[in-house]
N, C-alpha and C positions, 0 to 999 in steps of 0.2 A: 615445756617448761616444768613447773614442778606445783606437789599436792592440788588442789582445788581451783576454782574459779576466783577465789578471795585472791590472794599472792597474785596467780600467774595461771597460767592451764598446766594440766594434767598431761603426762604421756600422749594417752590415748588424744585426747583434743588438741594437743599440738600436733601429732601424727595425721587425723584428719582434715586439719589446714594446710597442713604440707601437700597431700592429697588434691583436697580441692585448687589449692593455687599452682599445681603440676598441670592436673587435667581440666582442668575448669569448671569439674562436674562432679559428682562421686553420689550414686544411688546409695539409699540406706540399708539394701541388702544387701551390697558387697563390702561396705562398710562394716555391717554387722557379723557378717563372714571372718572378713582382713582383722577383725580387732577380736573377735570368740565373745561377744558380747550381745545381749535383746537387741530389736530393733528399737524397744522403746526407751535405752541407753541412748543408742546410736542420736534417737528423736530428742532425746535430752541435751545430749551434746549440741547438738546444732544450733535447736532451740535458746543456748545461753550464748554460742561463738554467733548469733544472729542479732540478739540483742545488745551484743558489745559490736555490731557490724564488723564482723572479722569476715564473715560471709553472708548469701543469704539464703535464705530457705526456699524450696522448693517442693512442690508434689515429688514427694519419693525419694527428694534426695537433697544436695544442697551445693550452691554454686558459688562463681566468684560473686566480692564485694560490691556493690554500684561503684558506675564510674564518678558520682556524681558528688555522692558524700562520705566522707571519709571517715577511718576507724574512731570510734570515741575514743577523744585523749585519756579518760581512766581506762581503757584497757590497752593506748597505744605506751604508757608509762609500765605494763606488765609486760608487754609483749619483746623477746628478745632484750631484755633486760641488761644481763648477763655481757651480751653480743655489744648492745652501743656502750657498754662500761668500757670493756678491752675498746673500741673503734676510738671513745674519747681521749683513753689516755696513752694513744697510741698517737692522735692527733695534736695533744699537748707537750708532747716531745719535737714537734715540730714547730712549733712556737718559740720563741727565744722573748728573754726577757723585756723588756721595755718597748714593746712591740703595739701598733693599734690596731684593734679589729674590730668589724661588725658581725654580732653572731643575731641570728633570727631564730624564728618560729620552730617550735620542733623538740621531740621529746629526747632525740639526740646530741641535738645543740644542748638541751639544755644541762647533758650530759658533759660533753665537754667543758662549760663553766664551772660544773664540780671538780672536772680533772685541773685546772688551771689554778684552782685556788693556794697554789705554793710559789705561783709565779710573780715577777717583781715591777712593778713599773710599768706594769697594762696600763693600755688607756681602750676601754670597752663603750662601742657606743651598741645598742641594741632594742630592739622591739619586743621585747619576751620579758613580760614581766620576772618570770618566775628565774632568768637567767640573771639579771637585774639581781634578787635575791639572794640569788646561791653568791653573787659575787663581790656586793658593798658591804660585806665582811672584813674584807682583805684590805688592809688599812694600806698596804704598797699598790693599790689599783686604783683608778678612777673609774666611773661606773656612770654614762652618760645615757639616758632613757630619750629613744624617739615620741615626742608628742604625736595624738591621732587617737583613734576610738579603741577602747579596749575592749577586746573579745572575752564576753565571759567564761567559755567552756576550757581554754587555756590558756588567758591573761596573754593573747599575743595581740600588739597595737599595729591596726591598720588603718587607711586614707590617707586625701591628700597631702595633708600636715603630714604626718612619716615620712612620705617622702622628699617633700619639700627640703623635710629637717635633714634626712637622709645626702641630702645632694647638696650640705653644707661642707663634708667630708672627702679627704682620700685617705684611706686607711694601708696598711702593712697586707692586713690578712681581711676576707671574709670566713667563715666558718655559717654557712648552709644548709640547712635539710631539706630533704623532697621526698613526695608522696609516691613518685614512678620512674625508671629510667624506662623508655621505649627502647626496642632492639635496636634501632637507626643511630639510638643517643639521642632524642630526645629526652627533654626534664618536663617534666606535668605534676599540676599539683589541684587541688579540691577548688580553692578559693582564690578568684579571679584578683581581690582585692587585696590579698596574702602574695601571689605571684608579682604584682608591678613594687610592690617593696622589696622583695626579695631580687627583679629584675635592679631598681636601683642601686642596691648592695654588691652588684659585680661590677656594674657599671663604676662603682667607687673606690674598689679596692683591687689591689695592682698583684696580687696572688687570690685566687681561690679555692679554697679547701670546700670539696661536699664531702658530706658525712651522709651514708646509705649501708644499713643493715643490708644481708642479701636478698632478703622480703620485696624489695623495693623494685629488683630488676626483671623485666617486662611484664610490670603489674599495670593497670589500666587506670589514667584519671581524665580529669576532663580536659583541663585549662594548661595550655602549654606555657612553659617557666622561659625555656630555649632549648639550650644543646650543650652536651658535654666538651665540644672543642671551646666553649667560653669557661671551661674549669680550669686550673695549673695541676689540681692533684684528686684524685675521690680514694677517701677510709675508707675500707669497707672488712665484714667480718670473713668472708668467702670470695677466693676468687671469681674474676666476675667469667661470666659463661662464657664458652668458649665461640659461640655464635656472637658474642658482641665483643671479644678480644682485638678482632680486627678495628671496628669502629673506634674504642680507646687508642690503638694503638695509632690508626690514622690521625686524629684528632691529639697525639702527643700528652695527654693527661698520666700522670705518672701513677701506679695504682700501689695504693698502702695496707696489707691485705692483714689487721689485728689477730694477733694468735692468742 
């Protein structure tokens, strides 16, 4: 990404996560080698992509992310920034006007309710406060918030009530984010109680749009969401690999690939 840890990462620390999520592993000598930099840069770098859980530290070097908990949303809003912009408003072009959707959790989704805000006669029902936000602006949309507990670290509402509320609905479109595609097609996500609303959300709407940077694909989480043959379409900013080509293509999901 670009300049410092403030904005976004640096060259070099995006370079090193690319590394780590290639190989799973990446010692701080060949690191400090591959980049012409100390090792106690290299110890710096980790040391801050650690504490925004981008990865995690190790004797000597540094590894993939836990499966357990997920990137902090202040640095999942830096990360490929750029990537879910073009993914959003690539997927807003797929929207037609007067249309209803459910969009959920997710620093992409919530990307997309920025791309929409030109559109007419939405009817937006969603669990994401801050999607909520970006969108009861738009005096030609209606903007209906699921009841249920609100998560503090990024205003997204979960339990029973959500989905109760949830399965009041059949919508036009879902619009989806997820934490992992597995190579099988598998969706996995952090939050057990984040996953059965987002299960409700397909279950509800008669197209599904996911929205997945190429970060996403066979990255490791805990809690399985489902499968990509319950998708109609996945945005994405990079075609998807060519080991999991086949799996989309079995599974009939049509791939949107933002330039």
């Amino acid at each position: 990404m670009h300049s410092n840890i403030g904005p976004g990462l640096n060259q070099r620390q995006q370079g090193l996560l690319d590394w780590v999520q290639r190989e799973g592993f990446a010692s701080v000598e060949a690191l400090a080698s591959h980049f012409d930099v100390t090792h106690q840069t290299i110890r710096r770098d980790i040391n801050q992509l650690a504490e925004l859980r981008l990865l995690r530290r190790f004797h000597g070097g540094a590894g993939l992310p836990s499966t357990v908990e997920n990137v902090a949303y202040t640095a999942r809003l830096v990360l490929l920034h750029e990537e879910k912009r073009r993914i959003a408003r690539l997927v807003a072009e797929h929207i037609p006007d007067h249309a209803s959707l459910f969009i959920n959790i997710g620093t992409t989704t919530e990307e997309v309710a920025k791309a929409l805000a030109q559109h007419q006669g939405l009817r937006i029902i969603t669990n994401n406060l801050n999607v909520a936000a970006a969108m009861c602006g738009n005096p030609g949309c209606e903007v209906i918030i699921a009841g249920g507990v609100v998560r503090p670290r990024d205003r997204g509402v979960t339990g029973e009530a959500t989905i109760d509320f949830i399965r009041q609905f059949k919508v036009d479109f879902a619009v989806i984010g997820i934490s992992a595609i597995e190579s099988d097609g598998t969706l996995r996500d952090f939050d057990y109680r984040e996953v059965r609303v987002a299960d409700a959300i397909i279950a509800q709407s008669r197209q599904v749009y996911l929205v997945a940077d190429h970060s996403k694909f066979g990255r490791a989480a805990l809690v399985r969401l489902g499968h990509v043959s319950q998708v109609t379409a996945l945005f994405t900013d990079k075609p998807v690999p060519a080991a999991m080509a086949p799996v989309f293509a079995e599974a009939k999901v049509a791939i949107h690939v933002a330039k």
